[in-house]
LUMGU-827154 format. One record per residue: residue number from 1; z negated, y, x negated of N, C-alpha, C, O, CB in turn. Coordinates in nm, 2 decimals, padded with zeros to 4 digits. Each point is the difference from the previous one (the first is absolute). Glycine has a CB too. Example, Ala and Ser with C-alpha at 12.3 -4.5 7.8 and 13.67 -1.06 7.14 Angstrom:
BEGIN
+-----+--------+--------+--------+--------+--------+--------+--------+--------+--------+--------+--------+--------+--------+--------+--------+
|  nr |   n_pz |   n_py |   n_px |  ca_pz |  ca_py |  ca_px |   c_pz |   c_py |   c_px |   o_pz |   o_py |   o_px |  cb_pz |  cb_py |  cb_px |
+-----+--------+--------+--------+--------+--------+--------+--------+--------+--------+--------+--------+--------+--------+--------+--------+
|   1 | -00.78 | -00.57 | -01.32 |  00.00 |  00.12 |  00.09 |  00.00 |  00.12 | -00.09 | -00.07 |  00.00 | -00.10 | -00.05 | -00.12 |  00.29 |
|   2 |  00.19 |  00.23 | -00.15 |  00.00 |  00.11 | -00.09 | -00.08 |  00.11 |  00.08 | -00.01 |  00.11 | -00.05 |  00.23 | -00.17 | -00.07 |
+-----+--------+--------+--------+--------+--------+--------+--------+--------+--------+--------+--------+--------+--------+--------+--------+
This chain:
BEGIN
+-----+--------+--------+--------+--------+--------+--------+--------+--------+--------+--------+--------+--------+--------+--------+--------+
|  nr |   n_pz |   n_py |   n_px |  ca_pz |  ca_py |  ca_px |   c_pz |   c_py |   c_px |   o_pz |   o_py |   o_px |  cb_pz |  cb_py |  cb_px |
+-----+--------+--------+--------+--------+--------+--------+--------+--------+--------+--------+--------+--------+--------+--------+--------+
|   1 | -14.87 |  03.69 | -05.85 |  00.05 |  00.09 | -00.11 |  00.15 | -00.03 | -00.03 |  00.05 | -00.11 |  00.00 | -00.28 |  00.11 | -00.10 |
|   2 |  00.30 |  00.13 |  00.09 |  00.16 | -00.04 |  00.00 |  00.03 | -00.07 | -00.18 | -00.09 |  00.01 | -00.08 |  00.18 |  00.25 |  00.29 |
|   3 |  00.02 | -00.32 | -00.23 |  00.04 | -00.04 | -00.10 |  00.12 |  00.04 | -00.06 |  00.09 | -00.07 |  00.05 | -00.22 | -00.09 |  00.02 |
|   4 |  00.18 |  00.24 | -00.15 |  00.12 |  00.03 | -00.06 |  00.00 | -00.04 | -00.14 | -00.09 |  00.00 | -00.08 |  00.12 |  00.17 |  00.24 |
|   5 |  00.12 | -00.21 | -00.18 |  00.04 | -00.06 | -00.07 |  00.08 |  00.07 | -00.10 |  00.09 |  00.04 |  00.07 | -00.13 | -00.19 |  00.08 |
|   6 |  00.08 |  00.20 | -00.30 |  00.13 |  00.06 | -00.07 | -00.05 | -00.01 | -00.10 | -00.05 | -00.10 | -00.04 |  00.16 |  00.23 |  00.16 |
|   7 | -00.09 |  00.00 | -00.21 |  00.00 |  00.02 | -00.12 | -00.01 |  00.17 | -00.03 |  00.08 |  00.09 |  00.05 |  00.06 | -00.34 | -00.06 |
|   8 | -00.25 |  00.28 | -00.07 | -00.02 |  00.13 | -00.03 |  00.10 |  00.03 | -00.14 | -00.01 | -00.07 | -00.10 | -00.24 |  00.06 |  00.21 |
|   9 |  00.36 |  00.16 | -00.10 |  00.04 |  00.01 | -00.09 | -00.09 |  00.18 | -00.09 | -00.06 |  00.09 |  00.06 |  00.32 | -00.30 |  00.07 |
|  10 | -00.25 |  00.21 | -00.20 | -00.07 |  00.13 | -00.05 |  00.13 |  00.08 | -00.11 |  00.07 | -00.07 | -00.08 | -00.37 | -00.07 |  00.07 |
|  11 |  00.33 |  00.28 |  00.02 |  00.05 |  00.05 | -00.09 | -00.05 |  00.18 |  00.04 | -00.03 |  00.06 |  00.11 |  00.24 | -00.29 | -00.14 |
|  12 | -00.20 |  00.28 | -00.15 | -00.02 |  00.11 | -00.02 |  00.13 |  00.06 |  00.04 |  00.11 | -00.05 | -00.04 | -00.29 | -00.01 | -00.13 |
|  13 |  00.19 |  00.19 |  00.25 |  00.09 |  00.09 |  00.06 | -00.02 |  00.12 | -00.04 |  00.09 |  00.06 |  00.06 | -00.07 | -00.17 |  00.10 |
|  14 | -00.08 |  00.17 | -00.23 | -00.01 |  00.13 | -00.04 | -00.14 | -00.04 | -00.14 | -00.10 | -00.07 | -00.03 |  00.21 |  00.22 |  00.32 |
|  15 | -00.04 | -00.04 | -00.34 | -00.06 |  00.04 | -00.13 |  00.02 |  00.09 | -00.10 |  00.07 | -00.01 | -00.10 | -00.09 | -00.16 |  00.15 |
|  16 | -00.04 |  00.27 |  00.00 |  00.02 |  00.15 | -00.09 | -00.14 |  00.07 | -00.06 | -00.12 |  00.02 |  00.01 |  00.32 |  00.04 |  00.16 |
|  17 | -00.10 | -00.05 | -00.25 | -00.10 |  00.07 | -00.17 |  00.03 |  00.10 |  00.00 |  00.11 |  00.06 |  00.02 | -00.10 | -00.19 | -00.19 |
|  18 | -00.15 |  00.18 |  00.14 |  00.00 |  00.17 | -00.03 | -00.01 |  00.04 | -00.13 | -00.02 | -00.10 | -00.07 | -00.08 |  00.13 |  00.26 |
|  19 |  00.09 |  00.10 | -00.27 | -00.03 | -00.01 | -00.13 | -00.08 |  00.12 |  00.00 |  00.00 |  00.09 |  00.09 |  00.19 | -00.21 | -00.19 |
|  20 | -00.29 |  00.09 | -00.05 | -00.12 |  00.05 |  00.01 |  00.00 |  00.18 | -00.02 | -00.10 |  00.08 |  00.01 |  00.03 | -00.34 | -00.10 |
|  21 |  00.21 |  00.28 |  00.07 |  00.03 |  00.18 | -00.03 |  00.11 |  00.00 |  00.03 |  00.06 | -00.10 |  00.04 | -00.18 |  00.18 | -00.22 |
|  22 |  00.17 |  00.05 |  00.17 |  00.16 |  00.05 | -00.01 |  00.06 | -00.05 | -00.14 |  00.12 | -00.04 |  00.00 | -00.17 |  00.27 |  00.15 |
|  23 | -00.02 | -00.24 | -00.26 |  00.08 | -00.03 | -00.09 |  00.03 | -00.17 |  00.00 |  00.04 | -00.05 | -00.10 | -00.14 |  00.28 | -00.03 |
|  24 |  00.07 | -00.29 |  00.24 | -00.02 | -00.15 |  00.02 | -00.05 | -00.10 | -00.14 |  00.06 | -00.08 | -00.07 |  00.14 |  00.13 |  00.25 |
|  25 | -00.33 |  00.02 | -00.18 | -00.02 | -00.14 | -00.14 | -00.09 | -00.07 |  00.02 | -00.09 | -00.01 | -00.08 |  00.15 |  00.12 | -00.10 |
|  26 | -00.07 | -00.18 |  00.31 | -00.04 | -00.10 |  00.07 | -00.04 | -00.02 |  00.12 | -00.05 |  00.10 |  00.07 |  00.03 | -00.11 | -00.25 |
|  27 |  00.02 | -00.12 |  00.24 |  00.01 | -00.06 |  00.15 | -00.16 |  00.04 |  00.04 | -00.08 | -00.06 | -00.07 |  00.30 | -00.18 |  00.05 |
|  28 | -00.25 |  00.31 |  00.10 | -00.16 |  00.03 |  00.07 | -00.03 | -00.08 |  00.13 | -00.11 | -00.02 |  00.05 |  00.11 |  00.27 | -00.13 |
|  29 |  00.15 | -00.30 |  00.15 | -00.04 | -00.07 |  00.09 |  00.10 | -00.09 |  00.08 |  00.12 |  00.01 | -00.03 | -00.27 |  00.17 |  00.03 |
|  30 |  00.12 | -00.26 |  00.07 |  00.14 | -00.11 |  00.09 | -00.06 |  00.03 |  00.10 | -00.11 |  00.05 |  00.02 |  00.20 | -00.28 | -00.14 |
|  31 |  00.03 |  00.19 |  00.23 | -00.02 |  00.00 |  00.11 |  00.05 | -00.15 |  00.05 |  00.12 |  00.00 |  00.04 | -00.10 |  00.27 | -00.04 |
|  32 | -00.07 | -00.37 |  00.00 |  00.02 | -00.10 |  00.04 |  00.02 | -00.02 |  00.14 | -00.08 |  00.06 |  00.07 | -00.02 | -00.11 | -00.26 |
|  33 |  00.19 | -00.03 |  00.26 |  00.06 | -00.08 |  00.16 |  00.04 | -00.11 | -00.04 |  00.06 | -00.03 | -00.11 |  00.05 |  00.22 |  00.24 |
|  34 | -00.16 | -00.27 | -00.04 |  00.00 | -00.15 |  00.03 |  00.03 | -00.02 |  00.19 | -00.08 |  00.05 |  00.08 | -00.12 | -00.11 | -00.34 |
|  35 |  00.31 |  00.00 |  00.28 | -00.04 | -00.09 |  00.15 | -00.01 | -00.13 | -00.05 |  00.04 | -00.06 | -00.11 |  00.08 |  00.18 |  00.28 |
|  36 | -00.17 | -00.15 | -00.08 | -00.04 | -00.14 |  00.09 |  00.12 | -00.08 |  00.09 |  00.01 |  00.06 |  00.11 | -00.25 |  00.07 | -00.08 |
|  37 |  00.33 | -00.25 | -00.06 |  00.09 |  00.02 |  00.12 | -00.07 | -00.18 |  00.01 | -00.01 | -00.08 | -00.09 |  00.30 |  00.31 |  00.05 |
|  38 | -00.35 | -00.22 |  00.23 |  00.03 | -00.14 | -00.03 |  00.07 | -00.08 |  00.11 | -00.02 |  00.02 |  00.12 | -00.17 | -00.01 | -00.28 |
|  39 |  00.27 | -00.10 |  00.11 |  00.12 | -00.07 |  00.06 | -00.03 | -00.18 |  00.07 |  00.00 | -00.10 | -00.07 |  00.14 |  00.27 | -00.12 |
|  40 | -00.15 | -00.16 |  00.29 | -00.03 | -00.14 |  00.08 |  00.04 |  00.00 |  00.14 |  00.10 |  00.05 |  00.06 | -00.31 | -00.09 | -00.20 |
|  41 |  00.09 | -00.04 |  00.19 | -00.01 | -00.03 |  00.14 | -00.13 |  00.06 |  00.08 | -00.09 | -00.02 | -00.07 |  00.23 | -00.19 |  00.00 |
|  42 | -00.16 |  00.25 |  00.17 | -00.13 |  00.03 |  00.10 | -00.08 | -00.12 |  00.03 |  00.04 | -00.11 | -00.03 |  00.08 |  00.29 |  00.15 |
|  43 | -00.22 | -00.14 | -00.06 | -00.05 | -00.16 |  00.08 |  00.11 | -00.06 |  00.10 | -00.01 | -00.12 |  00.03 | -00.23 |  00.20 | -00.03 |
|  44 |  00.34 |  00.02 |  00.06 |  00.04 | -00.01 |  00.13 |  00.19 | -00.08 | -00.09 |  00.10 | -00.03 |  00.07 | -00.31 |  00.31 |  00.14 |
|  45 |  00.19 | -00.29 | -00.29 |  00.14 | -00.09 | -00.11 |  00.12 |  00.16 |  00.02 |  00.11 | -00.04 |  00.04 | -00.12 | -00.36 |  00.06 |
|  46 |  00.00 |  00.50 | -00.11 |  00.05 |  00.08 |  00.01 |  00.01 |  00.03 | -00.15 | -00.10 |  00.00 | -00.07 |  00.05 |  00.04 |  00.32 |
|  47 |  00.20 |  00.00 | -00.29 |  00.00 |  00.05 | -00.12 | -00.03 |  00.13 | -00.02 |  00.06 |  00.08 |  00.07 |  00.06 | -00.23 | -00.11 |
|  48 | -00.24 |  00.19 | -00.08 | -00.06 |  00.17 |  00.00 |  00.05 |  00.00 | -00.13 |  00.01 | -00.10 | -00.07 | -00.23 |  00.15 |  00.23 |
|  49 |  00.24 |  00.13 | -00.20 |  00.02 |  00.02 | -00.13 | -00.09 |  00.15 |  00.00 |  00.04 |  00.10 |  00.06 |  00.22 | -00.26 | -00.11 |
|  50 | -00.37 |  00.15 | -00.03 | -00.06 |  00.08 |  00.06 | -00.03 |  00.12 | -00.18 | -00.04 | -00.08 | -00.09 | -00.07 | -00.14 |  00.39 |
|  51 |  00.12 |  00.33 | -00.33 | -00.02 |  00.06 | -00.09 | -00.10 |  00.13 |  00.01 |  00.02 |  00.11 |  00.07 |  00.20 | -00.22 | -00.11 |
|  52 | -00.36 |  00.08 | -00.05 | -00.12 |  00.12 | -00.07 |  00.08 |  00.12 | -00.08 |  00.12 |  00.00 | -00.03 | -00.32 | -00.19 | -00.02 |
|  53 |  00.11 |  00.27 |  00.03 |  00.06 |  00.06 | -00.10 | -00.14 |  00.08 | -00.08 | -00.08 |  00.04 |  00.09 |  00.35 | -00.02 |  00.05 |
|  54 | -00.32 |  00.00 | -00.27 | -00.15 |  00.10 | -00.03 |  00.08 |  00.06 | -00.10 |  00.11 | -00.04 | -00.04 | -00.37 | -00.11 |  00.08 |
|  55 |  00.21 |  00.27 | -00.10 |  00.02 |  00.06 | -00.17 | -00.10 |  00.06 |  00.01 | -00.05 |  00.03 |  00.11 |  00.29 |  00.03 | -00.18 |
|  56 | -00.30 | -00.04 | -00.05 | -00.07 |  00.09 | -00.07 |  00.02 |  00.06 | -00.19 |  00.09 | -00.04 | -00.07 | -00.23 | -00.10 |  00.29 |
|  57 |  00.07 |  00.20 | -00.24 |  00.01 |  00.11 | -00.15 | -00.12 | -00.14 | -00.06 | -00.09 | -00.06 |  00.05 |  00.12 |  00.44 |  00.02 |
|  58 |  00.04 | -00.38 | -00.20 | -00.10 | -00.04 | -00.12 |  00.04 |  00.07 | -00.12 |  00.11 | -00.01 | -00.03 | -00.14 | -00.21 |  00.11 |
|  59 | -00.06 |  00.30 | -00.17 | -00.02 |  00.11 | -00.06 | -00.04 | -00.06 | -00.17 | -00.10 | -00.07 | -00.02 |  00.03 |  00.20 |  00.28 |
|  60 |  00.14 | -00.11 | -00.34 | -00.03 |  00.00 | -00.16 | -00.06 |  00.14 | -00.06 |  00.06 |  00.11 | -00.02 |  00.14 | -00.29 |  00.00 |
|  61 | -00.38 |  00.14 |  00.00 | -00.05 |  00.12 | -00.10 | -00.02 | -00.09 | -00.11 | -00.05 | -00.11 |  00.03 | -00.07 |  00.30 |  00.11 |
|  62 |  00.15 | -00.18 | -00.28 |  00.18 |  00.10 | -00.04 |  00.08 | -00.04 |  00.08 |  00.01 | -00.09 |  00.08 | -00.01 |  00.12 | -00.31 |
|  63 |  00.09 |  00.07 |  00.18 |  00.12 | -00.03 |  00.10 |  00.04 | -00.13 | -00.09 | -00.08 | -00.04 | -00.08 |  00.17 |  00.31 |  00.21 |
|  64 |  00.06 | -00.33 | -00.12 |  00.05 | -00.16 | -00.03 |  00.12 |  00.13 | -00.04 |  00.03 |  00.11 |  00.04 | -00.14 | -00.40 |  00.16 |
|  65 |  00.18 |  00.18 | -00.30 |  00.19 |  00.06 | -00.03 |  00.05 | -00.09 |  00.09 | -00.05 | -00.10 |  00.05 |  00.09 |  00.15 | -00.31 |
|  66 |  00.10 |  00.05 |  00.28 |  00.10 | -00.08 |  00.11 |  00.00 | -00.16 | -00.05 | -00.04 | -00.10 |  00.07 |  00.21 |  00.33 | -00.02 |
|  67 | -00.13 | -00.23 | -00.15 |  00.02 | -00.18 | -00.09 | -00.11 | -00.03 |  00.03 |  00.00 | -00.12 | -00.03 |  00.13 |  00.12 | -00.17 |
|  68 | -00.25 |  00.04 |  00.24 | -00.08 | -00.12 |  00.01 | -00.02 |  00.00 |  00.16 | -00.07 | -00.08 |  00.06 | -00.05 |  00.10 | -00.32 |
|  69 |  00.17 |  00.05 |  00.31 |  00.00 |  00.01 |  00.15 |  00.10 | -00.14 |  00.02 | -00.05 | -00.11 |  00.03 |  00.03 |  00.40 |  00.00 |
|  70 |  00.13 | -00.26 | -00.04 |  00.09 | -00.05 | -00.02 | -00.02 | -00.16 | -00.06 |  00.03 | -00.10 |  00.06 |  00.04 |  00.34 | -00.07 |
|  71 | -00.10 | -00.23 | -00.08 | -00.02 | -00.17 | -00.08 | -00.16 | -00.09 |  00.07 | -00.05 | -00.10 | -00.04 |  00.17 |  00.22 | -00.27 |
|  72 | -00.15 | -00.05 |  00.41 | -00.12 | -00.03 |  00.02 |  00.01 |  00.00 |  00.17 | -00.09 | -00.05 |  00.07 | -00.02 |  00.14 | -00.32 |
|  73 |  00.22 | -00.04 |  00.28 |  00.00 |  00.01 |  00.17 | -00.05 | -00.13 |  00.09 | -00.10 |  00.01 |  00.07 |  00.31 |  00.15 | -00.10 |
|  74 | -00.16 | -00.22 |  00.02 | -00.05 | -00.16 |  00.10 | -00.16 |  00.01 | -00.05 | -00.05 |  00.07 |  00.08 |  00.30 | -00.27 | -00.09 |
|  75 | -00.32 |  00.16 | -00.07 | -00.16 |  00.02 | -00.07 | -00.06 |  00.08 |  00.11 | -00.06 | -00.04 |  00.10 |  00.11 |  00.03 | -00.38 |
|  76 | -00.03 |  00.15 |  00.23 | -00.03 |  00.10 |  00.08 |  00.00 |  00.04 |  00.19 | -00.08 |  00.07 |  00.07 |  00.16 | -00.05 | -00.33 |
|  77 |  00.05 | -00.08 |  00.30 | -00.04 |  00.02 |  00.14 | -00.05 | -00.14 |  00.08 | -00.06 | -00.01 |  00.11 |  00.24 |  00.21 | -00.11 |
|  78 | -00.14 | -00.30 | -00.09 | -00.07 | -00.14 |  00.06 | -00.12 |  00.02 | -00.01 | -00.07 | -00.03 |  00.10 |  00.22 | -00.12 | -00.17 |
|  79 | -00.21 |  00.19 | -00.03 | -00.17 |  00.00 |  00.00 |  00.01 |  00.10 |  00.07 |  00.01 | -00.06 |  00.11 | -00.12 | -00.03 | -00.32 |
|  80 |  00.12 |  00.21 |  00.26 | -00.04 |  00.11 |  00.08 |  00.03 | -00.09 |  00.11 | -00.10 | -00.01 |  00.07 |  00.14 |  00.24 | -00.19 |
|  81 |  00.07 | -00.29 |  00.17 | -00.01 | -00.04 |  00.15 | -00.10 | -00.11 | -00.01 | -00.05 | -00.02 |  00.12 |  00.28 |  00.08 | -00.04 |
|  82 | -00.29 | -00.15 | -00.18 | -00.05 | -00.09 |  00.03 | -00.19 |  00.06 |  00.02 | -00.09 | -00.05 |  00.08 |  00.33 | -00.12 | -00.20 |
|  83 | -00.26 |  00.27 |  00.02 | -00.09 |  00.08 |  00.04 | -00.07 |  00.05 |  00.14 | -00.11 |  00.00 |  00.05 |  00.22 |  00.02 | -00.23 |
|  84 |  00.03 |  00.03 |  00.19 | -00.07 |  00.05 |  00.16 |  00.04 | -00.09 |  00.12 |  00.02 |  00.04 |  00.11 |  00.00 |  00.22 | -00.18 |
|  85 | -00.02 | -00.38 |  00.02 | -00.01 | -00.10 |  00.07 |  00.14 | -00.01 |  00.14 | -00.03 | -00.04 |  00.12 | -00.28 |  00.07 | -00.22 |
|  86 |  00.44 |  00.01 |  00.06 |  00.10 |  00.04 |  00.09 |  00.07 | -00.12 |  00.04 |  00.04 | -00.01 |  00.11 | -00.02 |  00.23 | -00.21 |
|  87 |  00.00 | -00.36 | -00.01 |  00.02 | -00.06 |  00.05 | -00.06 | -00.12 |  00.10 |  00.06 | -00.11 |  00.03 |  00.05 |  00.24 | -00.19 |
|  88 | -00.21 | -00.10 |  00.21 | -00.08 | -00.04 |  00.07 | -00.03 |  00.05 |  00.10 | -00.02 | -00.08 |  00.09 | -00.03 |  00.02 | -00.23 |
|  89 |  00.04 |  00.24 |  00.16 |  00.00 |  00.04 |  00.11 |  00.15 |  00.05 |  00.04 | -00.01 |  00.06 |  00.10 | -00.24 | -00.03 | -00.13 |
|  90 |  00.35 | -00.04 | -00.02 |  00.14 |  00.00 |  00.12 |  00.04 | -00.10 |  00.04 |  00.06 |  00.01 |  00.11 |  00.02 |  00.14 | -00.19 |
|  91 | -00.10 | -00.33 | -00.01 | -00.02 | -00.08 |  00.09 | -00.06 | -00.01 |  00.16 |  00.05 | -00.04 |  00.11 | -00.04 |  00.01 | -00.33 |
|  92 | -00.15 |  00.07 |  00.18 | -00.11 |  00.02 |  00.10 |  00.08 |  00.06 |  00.11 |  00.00 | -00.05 |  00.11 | -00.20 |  00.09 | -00.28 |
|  93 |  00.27 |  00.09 |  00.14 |  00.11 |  00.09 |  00.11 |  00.08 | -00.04 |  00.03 |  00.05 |  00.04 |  00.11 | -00.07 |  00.11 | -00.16 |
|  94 |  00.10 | -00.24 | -00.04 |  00.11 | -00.08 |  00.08 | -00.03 | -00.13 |  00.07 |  00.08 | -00.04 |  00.09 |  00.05 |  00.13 | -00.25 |
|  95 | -00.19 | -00.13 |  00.14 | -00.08 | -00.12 |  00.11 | -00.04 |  00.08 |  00.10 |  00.04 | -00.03 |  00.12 | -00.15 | -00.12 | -00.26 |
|  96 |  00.03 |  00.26 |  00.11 | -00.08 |  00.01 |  00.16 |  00.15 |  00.07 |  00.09 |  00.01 |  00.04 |  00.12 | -00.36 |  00.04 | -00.21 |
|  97 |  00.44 | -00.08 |  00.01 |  00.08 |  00.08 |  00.12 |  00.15 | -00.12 |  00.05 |  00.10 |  00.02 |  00.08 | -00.18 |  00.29 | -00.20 |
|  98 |  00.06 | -00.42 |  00.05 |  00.09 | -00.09 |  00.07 | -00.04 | -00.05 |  00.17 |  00.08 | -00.01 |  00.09 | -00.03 | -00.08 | -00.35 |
|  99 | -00.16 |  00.08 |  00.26 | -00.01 | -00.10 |  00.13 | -00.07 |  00.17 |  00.07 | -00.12 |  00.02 | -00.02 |  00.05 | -00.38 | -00.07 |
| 100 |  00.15 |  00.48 |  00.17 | -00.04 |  00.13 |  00.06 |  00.08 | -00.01 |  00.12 |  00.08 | -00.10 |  00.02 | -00.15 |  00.25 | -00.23 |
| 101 |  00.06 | -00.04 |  00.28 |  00.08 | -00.01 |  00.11 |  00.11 |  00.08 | -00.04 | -00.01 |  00.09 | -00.09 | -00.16 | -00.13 |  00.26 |
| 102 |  00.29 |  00.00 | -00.09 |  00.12 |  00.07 | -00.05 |  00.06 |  00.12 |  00.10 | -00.02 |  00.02 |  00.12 |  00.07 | -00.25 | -00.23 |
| 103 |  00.01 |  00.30 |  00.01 |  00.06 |  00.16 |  00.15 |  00.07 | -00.08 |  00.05 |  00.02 | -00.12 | -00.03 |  00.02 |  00.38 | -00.07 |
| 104 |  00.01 | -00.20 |  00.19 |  00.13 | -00.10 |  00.15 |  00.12 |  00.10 | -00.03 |  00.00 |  00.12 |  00.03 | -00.18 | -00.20 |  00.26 |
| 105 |  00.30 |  00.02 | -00.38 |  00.09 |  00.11 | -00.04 |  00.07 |  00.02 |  00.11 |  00.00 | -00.07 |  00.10 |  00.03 |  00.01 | -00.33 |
| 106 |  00.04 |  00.18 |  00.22 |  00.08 |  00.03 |  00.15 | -00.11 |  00.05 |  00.12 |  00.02 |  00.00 |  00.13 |  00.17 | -00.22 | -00.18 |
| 107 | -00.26 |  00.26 |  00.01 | -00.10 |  00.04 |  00.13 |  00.01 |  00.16 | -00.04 | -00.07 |  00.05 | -00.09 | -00.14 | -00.29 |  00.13 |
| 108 |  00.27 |  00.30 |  00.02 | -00.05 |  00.16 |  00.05 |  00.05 |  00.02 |  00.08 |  00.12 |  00.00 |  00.00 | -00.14 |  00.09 | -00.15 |
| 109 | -00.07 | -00.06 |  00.27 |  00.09 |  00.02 |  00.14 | -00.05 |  00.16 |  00.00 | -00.08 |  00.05 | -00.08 |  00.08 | -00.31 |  00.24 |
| 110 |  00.07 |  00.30 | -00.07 |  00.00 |  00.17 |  00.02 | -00.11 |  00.00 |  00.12 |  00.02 | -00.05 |  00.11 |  00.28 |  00.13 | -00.18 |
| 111 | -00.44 |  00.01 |  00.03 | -00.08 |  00.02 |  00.13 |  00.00 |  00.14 |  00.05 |  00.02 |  00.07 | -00.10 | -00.17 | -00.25 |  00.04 |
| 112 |  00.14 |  00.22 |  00.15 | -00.03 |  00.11 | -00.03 | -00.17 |  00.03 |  00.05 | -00.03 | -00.07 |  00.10 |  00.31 |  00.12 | -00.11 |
| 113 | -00.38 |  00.05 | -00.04 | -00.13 |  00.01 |  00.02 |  00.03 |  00.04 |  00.11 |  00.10 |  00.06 |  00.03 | -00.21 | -00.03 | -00.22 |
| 114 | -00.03 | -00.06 |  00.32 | -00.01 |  00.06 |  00.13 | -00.13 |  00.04 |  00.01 | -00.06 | -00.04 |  00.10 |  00.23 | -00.10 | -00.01 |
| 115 | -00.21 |  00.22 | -00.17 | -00.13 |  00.05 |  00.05 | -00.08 |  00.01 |  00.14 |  00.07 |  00.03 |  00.10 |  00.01 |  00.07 | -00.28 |
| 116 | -00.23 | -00.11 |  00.21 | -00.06 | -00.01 |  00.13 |  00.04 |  00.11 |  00.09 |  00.06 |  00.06 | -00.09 | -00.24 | -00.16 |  00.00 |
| 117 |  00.20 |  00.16 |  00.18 | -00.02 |  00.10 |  00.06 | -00.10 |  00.16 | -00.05 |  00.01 |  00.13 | -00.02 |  00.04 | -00.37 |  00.18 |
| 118 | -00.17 |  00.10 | -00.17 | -00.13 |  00.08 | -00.04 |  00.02 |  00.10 | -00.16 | -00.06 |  00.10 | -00.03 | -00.10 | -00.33 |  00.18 |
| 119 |  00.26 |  00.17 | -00.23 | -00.01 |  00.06 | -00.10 |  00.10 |  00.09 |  00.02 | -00.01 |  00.10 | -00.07 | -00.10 | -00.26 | -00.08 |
| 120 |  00.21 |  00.16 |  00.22 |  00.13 |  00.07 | -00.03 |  00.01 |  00.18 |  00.06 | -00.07 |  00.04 |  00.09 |  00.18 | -00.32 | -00.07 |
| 121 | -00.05 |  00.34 | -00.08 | -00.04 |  00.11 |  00.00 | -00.07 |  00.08 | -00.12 | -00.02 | -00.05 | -00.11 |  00.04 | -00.03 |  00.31 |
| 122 | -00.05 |  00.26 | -00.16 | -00.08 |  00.02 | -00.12 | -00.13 |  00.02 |  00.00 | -00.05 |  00.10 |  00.05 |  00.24 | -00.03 | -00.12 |
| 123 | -00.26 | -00.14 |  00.01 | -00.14 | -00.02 | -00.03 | -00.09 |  00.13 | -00.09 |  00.02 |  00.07 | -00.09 |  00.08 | -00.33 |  00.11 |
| 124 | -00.18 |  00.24 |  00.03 | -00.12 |  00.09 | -00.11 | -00.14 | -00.03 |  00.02 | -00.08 | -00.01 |  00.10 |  00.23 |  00.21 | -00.10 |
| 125 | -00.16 | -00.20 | -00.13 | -00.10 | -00.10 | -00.06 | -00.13 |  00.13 | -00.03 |  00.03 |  00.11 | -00.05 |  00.18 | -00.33 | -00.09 |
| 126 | -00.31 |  00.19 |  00.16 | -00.11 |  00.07 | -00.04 | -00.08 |  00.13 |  00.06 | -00.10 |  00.05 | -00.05 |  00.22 | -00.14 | -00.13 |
+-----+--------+--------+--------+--------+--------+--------+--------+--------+--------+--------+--------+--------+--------+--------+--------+
């Protein structure tokens, strides 16, 4: 089993409010974003910095006033992310993707396709 080593950091990246009418007299919904960034080593002592990302809507019936949107923000999306259980599973996503295989940068060579014989030409089918 591989072993990596760092440190998980967590921050909210988006967060937009909607309001419950045109006349705005109150918040009906957030749109909460959180990544996941986490920063160490692989099994292989290679430094990874590796970043999740989830959002979802959490919804007030009644709606909430901006001020309490507002005076209440951290409350509100901490328990919604801790709800749906996010910081645990983008951990989960940033672990499982430190120790993966890596693209080979600089690799695009020019091929060109050479089809069989047998297919080339025009065909009809049926």
């Amino acid at each position: 089993m591989s072993h990596i080593s760092g440190e998980y950091s967590y921050n909210f990246v988006r967060l937009d409010s909607t309001w419950c009418d045109s006349c705005e007299t109150g918040i009906n919904a957030l749109v909460v974003g959180m990544t996941c960034t986490f920063s160490g080593v692989d099994s292989f002592g290679n430094t990874q910095v590796v970043s999740k990302y989830i959002d979802g809507t959490t919804g007030f019936d009644p709606c909430i006033s901006y001020d309490y949107l507002n005076d209440n923000i951290s409350e509100i999306t901490n328990s919604y992310a801790s709800g749906c259980d996010w910081f645990n599973n983008l951990q989960i996503q940033c672990s499982g993707s430190v120790d993966h295989p890596v693209p080979v940068t600089g690799f695009n060579p020019h091929v060109d396709p050479v089809p069989p014989e047998s297919t080339q030409g025009v065909q009809t089918i049926g």
